[in-house]
C-alpha atoms as an extended CHARMM CRD file, in Angstrom:
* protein
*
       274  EXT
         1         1  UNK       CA             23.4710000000       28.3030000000        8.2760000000  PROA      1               0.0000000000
         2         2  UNK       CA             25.8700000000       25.4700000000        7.6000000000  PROA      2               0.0000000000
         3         3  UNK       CA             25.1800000000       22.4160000000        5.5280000000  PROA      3               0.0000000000
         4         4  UNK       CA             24.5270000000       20.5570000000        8.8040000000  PROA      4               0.0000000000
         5         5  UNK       CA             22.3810000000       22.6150000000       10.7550000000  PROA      5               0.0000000000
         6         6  UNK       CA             18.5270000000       21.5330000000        9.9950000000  PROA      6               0.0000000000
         7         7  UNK       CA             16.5210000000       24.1740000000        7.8120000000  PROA      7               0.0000000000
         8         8  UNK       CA             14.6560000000       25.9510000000       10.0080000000  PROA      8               0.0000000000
         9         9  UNK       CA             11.8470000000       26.1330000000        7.2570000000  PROA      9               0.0000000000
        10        10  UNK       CA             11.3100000000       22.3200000000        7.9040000000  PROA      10              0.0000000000
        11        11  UNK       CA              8.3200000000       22.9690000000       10.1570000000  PROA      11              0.0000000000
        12        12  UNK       CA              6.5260000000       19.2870000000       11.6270000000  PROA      12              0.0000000000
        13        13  UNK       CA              3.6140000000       18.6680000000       10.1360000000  PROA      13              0.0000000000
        14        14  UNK       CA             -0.2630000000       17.7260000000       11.4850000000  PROA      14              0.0000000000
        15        15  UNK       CA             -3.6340000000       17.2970000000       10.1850000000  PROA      15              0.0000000000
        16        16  UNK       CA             -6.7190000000       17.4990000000       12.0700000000  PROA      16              0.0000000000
        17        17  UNK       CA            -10.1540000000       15.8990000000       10.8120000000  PROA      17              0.0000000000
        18        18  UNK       CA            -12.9350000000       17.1870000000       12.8710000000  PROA      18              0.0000000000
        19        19  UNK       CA            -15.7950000000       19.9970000000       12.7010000000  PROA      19              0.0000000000
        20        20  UNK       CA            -15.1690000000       23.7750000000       13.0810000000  PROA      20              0.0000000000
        21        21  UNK       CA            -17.0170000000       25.5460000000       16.1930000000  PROA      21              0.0000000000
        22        22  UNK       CA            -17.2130000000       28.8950000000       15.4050000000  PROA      22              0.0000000000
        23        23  UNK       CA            -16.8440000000       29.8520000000       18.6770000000  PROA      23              0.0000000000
        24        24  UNK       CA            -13.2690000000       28.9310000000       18.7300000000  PROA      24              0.0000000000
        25        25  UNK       CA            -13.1400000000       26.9270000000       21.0470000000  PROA      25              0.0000000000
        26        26  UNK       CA            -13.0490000000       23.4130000000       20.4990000000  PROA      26              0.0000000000
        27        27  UNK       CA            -13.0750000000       21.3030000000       17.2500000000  PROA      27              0.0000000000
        28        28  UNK       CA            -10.4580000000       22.5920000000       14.2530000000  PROA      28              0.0000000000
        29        29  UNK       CA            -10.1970000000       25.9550000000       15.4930000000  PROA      29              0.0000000000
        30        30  UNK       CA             -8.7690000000       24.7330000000       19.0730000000  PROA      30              0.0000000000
        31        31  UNK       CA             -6.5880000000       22.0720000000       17.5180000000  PROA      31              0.0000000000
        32        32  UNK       CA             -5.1560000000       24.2410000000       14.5550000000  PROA      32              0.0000000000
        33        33  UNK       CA             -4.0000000000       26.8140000000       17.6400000000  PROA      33              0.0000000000
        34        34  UNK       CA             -2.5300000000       23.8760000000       20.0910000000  PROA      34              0.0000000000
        35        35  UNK       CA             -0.9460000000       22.4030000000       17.3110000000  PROA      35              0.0000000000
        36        36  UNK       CA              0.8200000000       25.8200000000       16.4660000000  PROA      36              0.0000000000
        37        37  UNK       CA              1.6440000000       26.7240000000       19.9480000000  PROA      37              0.0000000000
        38        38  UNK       CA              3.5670000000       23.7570000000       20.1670000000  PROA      38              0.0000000000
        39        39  UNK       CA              5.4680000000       24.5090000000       17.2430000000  PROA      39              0.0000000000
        40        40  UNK       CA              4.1130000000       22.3500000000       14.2190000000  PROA      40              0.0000000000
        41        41  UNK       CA              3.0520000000       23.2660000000       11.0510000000  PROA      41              0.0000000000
        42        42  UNK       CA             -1.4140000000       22.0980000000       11.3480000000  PROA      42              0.0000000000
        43        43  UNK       CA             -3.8370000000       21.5340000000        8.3400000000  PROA      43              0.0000000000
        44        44  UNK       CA             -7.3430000000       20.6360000000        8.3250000000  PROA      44              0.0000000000
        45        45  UNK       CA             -9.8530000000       18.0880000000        7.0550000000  PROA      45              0.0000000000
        46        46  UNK       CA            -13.3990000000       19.9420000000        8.2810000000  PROA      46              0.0000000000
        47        47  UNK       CA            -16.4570000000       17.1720000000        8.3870000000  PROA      47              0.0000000000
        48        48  UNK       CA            -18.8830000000       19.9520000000        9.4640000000  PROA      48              0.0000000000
        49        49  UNK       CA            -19.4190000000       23.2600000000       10.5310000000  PROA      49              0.0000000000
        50        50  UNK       CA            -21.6840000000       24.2480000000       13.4570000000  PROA      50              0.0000000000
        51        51  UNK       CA            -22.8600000000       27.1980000000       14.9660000000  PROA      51              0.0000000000
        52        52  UNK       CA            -21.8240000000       26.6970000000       18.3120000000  PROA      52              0.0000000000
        53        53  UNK       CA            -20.1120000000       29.0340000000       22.0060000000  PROA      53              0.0000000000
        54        54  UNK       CA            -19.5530000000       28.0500000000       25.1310000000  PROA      54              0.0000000000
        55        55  UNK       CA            -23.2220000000       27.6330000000       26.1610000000  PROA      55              0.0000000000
        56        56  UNK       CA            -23.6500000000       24.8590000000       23.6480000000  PROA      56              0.0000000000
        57        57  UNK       CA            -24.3130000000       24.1080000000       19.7000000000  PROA      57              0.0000000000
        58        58  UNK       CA            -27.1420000000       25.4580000000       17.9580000000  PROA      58              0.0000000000
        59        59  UNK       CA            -26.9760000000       23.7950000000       14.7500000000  PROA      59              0.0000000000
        60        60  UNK       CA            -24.5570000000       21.1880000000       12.6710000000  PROA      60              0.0000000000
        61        61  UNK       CA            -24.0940000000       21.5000000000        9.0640000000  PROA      61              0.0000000000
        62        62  UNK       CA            -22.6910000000       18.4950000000        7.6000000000  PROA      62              0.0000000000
        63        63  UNK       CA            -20.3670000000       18.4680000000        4.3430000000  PROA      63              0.0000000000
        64        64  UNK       CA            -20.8150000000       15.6630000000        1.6160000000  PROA      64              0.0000000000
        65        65  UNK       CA            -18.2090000000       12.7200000000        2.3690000000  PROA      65              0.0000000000
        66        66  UNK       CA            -16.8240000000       13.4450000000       -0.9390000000  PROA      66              0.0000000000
        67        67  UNK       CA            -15.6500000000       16.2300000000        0.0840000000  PROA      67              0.0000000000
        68        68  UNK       CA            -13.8710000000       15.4350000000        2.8640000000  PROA      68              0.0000000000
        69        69  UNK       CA            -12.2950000000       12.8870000000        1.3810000000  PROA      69              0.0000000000
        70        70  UNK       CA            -11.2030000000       15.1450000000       -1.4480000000  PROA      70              0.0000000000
        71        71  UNK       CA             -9.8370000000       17.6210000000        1.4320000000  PROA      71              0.0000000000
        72        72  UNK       CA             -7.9110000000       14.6160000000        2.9790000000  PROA      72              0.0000000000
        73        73  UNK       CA             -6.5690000000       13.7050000000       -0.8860000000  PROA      73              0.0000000000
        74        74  UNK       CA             -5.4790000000       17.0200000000       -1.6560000000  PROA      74              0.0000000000
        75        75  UNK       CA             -3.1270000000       17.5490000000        1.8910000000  PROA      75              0.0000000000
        76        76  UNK       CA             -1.6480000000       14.2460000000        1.3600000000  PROA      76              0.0000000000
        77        77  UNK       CA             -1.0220000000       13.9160000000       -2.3650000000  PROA      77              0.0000000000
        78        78  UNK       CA              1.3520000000       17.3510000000       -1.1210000000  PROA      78              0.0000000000
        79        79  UNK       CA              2.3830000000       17.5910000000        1.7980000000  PROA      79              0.0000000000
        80        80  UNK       CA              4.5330000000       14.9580000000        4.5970000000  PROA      80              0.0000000000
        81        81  UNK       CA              1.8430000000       14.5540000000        7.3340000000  PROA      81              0.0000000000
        82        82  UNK       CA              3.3250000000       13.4590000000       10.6610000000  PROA      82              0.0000000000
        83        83  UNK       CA              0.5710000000       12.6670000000       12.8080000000  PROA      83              0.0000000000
        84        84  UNK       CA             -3.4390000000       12.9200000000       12.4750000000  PROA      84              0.0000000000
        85        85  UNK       CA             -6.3940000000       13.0730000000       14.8710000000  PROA      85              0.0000000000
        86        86  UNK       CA             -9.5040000000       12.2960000000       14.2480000000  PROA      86              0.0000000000
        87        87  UNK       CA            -12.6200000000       14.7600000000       16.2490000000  PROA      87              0.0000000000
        88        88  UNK       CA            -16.0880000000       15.0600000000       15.4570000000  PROA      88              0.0000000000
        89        89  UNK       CA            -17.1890000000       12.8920000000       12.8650000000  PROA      89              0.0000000000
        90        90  UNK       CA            -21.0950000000       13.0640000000       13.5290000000  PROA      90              0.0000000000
        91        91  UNK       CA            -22.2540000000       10.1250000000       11.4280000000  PROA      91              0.0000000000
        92        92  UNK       CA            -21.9020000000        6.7510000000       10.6240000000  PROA      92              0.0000000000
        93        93  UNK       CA            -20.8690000000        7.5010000000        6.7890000000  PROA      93              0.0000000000
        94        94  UNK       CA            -18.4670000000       10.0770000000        8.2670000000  PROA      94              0.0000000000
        95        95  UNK       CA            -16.4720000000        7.6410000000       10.2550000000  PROA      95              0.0000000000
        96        96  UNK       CA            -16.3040000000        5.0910000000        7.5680000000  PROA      96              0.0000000000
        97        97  UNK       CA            -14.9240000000        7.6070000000        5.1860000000  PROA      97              0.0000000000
        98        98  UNK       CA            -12.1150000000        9.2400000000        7.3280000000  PROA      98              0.0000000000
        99        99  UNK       CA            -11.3750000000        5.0150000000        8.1070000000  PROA      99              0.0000000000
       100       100  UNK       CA            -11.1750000000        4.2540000000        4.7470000000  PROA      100             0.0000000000
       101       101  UNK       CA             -8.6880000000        6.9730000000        3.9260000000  PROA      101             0.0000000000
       102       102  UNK       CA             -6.5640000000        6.5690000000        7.2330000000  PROA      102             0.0000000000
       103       103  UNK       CA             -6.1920000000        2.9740000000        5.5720000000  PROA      103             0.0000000000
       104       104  UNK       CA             -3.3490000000        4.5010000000        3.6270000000  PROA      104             0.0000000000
       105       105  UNK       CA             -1.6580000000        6.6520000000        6.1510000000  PROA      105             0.0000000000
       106       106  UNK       CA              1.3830000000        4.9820000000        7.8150000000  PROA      106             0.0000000000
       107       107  UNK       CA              2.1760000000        7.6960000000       10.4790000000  PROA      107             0.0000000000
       108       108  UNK       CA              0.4170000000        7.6690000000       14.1540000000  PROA      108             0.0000000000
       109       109  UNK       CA             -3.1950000000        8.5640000000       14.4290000000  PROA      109             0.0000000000
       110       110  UNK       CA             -4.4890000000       10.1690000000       17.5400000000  PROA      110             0.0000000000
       111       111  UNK       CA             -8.6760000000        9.2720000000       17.9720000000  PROA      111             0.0000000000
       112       112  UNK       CA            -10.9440000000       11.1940000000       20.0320000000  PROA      112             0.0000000000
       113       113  UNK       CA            -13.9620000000        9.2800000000       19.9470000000  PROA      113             0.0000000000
       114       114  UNK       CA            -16.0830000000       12.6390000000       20.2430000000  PROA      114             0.0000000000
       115       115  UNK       CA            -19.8090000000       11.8130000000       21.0420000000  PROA      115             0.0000000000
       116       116  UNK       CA            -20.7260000000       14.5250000000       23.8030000000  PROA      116             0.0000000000
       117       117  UNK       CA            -19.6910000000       18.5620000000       23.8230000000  PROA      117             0.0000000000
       118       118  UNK       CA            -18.8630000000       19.3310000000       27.4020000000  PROA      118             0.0000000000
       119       119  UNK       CA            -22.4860000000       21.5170000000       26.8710000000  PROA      119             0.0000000000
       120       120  UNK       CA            -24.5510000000       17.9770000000       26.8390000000  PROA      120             0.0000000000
       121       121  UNK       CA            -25.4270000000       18.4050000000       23.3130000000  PROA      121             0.0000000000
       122       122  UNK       CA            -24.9570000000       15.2320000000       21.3240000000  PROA      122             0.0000000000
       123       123  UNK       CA            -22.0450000000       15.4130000000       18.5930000000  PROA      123             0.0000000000
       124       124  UNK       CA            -22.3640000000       11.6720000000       17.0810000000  PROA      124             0.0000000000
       125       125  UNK       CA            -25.2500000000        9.7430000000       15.7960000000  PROA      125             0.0000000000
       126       126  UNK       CA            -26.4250000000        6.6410000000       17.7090000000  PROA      126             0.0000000000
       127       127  UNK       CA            -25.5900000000        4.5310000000       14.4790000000  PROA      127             0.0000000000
       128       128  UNK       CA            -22.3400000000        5.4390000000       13.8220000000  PROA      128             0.0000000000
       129       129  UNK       CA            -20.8850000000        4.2110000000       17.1170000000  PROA      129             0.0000000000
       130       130  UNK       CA            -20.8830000000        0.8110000000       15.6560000000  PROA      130             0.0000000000
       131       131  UNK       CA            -18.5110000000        2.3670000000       12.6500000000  PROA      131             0.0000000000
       132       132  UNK       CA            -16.4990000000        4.1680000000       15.2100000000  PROA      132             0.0000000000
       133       133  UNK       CA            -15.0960000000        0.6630000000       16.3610000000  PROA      133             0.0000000000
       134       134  UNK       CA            -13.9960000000        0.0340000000       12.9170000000  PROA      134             0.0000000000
       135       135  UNK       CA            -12.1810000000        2.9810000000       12.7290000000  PROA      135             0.0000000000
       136       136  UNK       CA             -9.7970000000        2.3100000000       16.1340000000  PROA      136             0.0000000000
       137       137  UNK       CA             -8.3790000000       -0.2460000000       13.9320000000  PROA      137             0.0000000000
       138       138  UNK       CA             -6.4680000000        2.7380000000       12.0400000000  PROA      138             0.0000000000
       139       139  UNK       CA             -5.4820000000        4.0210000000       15.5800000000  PROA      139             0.0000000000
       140       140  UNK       CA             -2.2190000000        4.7590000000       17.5030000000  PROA      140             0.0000000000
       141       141  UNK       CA             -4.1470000000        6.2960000000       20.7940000000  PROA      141             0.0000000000
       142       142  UNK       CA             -7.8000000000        6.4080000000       21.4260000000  PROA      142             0.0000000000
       143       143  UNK       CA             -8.4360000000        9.4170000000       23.7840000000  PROA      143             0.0000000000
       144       144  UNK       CA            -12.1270000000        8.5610000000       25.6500000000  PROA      144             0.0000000000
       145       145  UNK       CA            -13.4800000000       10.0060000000       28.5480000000  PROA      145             0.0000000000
       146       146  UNK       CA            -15.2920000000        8.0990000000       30.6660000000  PROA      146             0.0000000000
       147       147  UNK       CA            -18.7320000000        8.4930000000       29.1580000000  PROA      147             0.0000000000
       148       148  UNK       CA            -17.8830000000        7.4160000000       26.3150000000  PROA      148             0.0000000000
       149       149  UNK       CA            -16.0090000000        4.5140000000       27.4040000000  PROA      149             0.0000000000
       150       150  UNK       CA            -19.5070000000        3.5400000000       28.5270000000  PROA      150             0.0000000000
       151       151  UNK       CA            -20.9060000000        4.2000000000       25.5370000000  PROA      151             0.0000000000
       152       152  UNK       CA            -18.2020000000        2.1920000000       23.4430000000  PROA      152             0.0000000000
       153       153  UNK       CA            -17.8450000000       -0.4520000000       25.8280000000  PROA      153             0.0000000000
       154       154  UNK       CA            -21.1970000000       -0.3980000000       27.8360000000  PROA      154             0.0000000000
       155       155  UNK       CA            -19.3260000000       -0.0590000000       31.1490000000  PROA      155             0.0000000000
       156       156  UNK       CA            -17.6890000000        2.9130000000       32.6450000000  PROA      156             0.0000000000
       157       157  UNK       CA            -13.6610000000        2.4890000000       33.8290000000  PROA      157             0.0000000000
       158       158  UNK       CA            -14.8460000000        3.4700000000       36.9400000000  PROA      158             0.0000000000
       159       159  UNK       CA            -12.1980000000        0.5460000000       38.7390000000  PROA      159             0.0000000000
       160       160  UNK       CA             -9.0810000000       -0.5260000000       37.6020000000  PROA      160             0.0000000000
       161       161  UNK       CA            -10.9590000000       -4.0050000000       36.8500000000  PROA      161             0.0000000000
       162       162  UNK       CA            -13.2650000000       -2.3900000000       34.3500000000  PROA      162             0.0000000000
       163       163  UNK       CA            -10.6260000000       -0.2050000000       32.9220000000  PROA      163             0.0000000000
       164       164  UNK       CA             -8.9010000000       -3.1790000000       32.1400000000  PROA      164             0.0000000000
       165       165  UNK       CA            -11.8840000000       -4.8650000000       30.3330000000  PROA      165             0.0000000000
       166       166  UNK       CA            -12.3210000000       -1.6210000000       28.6040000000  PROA      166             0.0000000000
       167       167  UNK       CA             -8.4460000000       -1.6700000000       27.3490000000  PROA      167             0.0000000000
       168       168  UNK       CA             -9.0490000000       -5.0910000000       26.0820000000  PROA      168             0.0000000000
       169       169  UNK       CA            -11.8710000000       -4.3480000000       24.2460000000  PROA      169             0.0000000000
       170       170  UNK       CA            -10.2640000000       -1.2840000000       22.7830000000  PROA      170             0.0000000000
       171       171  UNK       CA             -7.3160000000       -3.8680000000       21.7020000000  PROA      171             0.0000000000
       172       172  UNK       CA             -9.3330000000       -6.3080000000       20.0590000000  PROA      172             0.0000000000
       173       173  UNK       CA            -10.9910000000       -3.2810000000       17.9810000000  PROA      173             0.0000000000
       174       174  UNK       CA             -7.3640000000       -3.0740000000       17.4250000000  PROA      174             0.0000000000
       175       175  UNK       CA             -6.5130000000        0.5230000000       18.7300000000  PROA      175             0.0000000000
       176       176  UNK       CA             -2.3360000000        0.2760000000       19.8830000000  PROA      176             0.0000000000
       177       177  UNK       CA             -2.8990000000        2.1980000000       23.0330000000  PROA      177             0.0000000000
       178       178  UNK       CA             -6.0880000000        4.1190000000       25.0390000000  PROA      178             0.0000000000
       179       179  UNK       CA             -5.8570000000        7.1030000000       27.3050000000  PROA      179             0.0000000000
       180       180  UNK       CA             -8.3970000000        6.7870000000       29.5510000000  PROA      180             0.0000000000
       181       181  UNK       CA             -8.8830000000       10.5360000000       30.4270000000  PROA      181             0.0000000000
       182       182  UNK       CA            -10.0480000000       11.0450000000       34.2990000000  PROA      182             0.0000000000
       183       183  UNK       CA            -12.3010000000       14.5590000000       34.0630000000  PROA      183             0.0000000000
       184       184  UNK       CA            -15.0010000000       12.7840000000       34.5440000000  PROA      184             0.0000000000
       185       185  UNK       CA            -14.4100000000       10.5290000000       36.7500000000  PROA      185             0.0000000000
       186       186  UNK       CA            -14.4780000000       12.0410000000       40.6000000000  PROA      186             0.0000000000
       187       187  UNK       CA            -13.9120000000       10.0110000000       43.3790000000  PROA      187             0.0000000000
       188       188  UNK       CA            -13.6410000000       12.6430000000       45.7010000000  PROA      188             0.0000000000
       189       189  UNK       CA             -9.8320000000       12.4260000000       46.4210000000  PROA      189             0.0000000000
       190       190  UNK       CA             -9.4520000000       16.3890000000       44.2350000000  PROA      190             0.0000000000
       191       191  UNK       CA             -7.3680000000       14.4400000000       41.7040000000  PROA      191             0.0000000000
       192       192  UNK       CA             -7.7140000000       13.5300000000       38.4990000000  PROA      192             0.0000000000
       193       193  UNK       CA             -6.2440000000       10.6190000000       37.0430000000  PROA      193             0.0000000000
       194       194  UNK       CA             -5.2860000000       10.3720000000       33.3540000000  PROA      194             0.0000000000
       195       195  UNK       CA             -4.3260000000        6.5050000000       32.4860000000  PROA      195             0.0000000000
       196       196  UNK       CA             -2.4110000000        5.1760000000       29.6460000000  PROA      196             0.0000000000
       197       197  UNK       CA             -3.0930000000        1.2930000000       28.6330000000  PROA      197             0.0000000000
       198       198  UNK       CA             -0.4880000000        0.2730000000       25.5140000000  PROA      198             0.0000000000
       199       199  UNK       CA             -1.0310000000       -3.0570000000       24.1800000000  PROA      199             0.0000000000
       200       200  UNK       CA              1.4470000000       -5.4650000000       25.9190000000  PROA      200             0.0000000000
       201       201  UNK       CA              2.3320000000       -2.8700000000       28.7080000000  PROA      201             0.0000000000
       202       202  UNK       CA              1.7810000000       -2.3430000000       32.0020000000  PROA      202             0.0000000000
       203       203  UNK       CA             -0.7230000000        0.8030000000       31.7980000000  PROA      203             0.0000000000
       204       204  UNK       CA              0.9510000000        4.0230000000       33.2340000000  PROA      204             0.0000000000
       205       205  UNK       CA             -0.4600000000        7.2160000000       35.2660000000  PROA      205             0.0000000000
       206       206  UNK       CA             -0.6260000000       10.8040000000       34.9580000000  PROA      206             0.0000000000
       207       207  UNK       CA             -1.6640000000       11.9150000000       38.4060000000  PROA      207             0.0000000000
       208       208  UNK       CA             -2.2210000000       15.7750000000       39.1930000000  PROA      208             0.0000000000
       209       209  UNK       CA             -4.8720000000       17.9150000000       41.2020000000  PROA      209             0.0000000000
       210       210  UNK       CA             -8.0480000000       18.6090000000       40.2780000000  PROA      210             0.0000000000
       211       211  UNK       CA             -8.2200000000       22.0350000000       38.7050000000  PROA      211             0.0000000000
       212       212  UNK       CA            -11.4780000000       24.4750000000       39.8280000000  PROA      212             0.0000000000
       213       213  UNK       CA            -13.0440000000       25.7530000000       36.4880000000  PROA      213             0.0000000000
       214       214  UNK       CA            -16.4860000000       25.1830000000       34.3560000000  PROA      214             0.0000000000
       215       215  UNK       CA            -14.4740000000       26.4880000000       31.6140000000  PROA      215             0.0000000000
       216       216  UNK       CA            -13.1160000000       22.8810000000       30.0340000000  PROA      216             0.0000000000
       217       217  UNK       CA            -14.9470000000       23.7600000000       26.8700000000  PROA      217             0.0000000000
       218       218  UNK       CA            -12.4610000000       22.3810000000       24.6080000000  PROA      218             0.0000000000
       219       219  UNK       CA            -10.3950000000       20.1150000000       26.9930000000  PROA      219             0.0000000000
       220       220  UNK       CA            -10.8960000000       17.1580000000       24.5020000000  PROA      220             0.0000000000
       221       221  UNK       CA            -10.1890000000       18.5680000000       21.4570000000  PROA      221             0.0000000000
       222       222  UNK       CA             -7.2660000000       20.2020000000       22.5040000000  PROA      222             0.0000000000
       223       223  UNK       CA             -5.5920000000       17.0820000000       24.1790000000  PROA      223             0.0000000000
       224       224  UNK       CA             -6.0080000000       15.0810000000       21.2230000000  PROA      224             0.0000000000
       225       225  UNK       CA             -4.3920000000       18.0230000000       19.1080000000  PROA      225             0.0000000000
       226       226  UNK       CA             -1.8680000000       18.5490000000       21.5920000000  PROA      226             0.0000000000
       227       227  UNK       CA             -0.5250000000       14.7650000000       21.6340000000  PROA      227             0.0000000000
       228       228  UNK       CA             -1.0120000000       14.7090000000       17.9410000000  PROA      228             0.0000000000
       229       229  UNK       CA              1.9370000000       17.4660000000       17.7450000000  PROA      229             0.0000000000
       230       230  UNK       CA              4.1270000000       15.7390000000       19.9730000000  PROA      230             0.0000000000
       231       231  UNK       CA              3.7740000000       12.8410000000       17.7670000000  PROA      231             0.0000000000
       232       232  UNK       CA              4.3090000000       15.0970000000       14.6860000000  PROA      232             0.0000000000
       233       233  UNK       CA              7.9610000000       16.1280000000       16.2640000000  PROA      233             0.0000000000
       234       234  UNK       CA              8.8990000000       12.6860000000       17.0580000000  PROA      234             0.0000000000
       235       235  UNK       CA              7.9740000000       12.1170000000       20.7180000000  PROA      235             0.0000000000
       236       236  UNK       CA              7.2000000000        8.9610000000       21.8260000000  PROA      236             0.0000000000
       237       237  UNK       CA              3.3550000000        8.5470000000       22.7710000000  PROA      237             0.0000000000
       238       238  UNK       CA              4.2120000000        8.4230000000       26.8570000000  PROA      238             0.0000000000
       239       239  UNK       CA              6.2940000000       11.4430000000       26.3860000000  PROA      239             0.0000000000
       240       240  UNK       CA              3.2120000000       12.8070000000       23.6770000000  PROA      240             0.0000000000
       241       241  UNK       CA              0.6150000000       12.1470000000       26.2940000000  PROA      241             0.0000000000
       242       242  UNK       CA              2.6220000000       13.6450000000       29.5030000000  PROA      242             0.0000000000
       243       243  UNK       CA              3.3290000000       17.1750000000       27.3150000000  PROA      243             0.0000000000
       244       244  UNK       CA             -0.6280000000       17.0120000000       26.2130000000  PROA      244             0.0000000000
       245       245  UNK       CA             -1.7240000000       16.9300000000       29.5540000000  PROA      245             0.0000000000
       246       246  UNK       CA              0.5420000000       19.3660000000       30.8880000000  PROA      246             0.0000000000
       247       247  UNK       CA             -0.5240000000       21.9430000000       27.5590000000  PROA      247             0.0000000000
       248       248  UNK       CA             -4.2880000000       21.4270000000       28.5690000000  PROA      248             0.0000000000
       249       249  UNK       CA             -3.5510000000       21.8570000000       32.0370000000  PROA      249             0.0000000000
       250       250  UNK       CA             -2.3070000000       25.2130000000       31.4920000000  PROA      250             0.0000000000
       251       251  UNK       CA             -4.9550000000       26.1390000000       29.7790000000  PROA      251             0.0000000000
       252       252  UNK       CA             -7.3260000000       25.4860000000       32.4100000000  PROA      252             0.0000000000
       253       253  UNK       CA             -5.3480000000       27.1240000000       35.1050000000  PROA      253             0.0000000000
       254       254  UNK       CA             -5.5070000000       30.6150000000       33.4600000000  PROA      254             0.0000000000
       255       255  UNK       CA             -8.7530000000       29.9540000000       31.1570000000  PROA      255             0.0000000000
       256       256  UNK       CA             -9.8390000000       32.1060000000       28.7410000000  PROA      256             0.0000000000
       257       257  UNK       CA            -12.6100000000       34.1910000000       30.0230000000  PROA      257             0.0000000000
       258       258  UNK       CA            -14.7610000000       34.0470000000       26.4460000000  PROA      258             0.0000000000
       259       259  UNK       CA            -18.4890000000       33.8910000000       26.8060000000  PROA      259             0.0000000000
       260       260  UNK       CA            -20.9340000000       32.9050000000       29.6530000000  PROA      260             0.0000000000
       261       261  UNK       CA            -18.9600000000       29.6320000000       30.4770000000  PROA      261             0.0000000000
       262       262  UNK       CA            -15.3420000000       30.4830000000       29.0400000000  PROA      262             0.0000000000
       263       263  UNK       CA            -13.0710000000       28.1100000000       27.6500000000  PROA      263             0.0000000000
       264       264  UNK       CA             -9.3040000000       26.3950000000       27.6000000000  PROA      264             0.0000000000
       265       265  UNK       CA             -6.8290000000       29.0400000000       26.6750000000  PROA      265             0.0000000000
       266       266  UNK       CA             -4.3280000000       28.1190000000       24.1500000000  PROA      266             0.0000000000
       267       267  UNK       CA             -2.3400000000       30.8800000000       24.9050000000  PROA      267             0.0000000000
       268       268  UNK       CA             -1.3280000000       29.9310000000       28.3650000000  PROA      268             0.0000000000
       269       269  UNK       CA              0.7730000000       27.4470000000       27.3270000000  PROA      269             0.0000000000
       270       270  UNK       CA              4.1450000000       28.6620000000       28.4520000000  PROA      270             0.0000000000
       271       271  UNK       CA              6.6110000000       25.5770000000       28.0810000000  PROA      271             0.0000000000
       272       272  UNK       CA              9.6790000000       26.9540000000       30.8000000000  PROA      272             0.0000000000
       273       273  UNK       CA              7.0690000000       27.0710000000       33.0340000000  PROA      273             0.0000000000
       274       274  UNK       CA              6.1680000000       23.6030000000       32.9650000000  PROA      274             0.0000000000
């Protein structure tokens, strides 16, 4: 290795701040393994644990804001962090802290505004959507689907007329750019329509068919994550967003037969491929 040729040691850098699901999953455990499949270095900021598989979560145990703002302290004070998302933050107190320390950070931060578990089972208090909006002030990408786009913005982006009032709302909160993701959202054409609104810009599309699976447990987390690393390495967020969809993508195609319901499988991800 010459002077000039970059240190192959000098691994990208990305920090997740979400819960664990011990199942694997979704939450940290899925983002720690996208964001090291796609070649950056990930650390972690956990909020909670919970006791949760594919079927759903059976309890949430909550860690003292103190100390996960002492978690988020201790990676930055050492190490150069090149992107951060944001999961499960659960409550109101929660949100606020992880806002208050993103305050600081001057790199991109990926949101996933995580309310819902694919399951049903309710991830976010009722009172700390309120505090959630503060946060998206801190944000480079907020990464809704489209129920909680509803919940957020009380209507769902069902038309490109109320995606655009959503986008506008998201602006004023003062997000830089939403992906509005399109799972959940089935007009019965088999595709599924991922759309990107940046502030300023004309919003741009990520078309692609429809793939057959009940095993999306983790589709969220792991798109967030995924875009995240992209960001880490320097991609720019259409070029972030396009590789994040294609990584989930693949993981849906060959899921991971885990459990009763299975799951995305972050070790499809086979980048010639794509």
């Amino acid at each position: 290795m010459t002077s000039a040729d970059p240190d192959p040691r000098a691994v990208p850098y990305a920090l997740t701040i979400a819960a664990s699901d011990s199942g694997g999953g979704a939450g940290i455990q899925a983002d720690l393994k996208t964001m090291t499949r796609l070649g950056v270095y990930g650390g972690s900021v956990v909020v909670a644990t919970t006791a949760q598989n594919t079927t759903g979560v059976r309890s949430t145990h909550l860690l003292p804001t103190e100390e996960v703002r002492a978690q988020y302290e201790a990676v930055v004070d050492d190490v150069d962090v090149g992107a951060i998302k944001t999961g499960m933050l659960a409550t109101a107190a929660g949100v606020r802290t992880v806002r208050d320390c993103l305050r600081s950070f001057d790199g991109p931060v990926v949101v996933d505004p995580v309310m819902v578990a694919t399951s049903g089972d309710r991830l976010l208090e009722a009172d700390a959507v309120d505090a959630y909006r503060d946060l998206f002030a801190e944000a480079t990408l907020v990464t809704p689907n489209a129920d909680e786009t509803a919940e957020l913005v009380g209507e769902r982006p069902d038309s490109v007329a109320a995606r655009d009032r959503a986008a506008d709302r998201f602006f004023d909160w003062g997000a830089d750019a939403v992906l509005f993701k399109g799972g959940h959202v089935d007009d019965g054409s088999g595709t599924v329509t991922d759309v990107l609104a940046v502030d300023g810009d004309e919003p741009e599309s990520f078309a692609a068919e429809r793939i057959d699976t009940e095993a999306t447990h983790g589709s969220g987390c792991t798109l967030s994550s995924a875009i995240a690393a992209e960001l880490a390495r320097g991609a720019s967020l259409s070029a972030a967003v396009a590789r994040g969809i294609e990584f989930v993508r693949a993981g849906l195609r060959a899921s991971a037969l885990v459990g009763e319901r299975g799951s995305v499988n972050h070790l499809a991800w086979r980048p010639e491929a794509e």
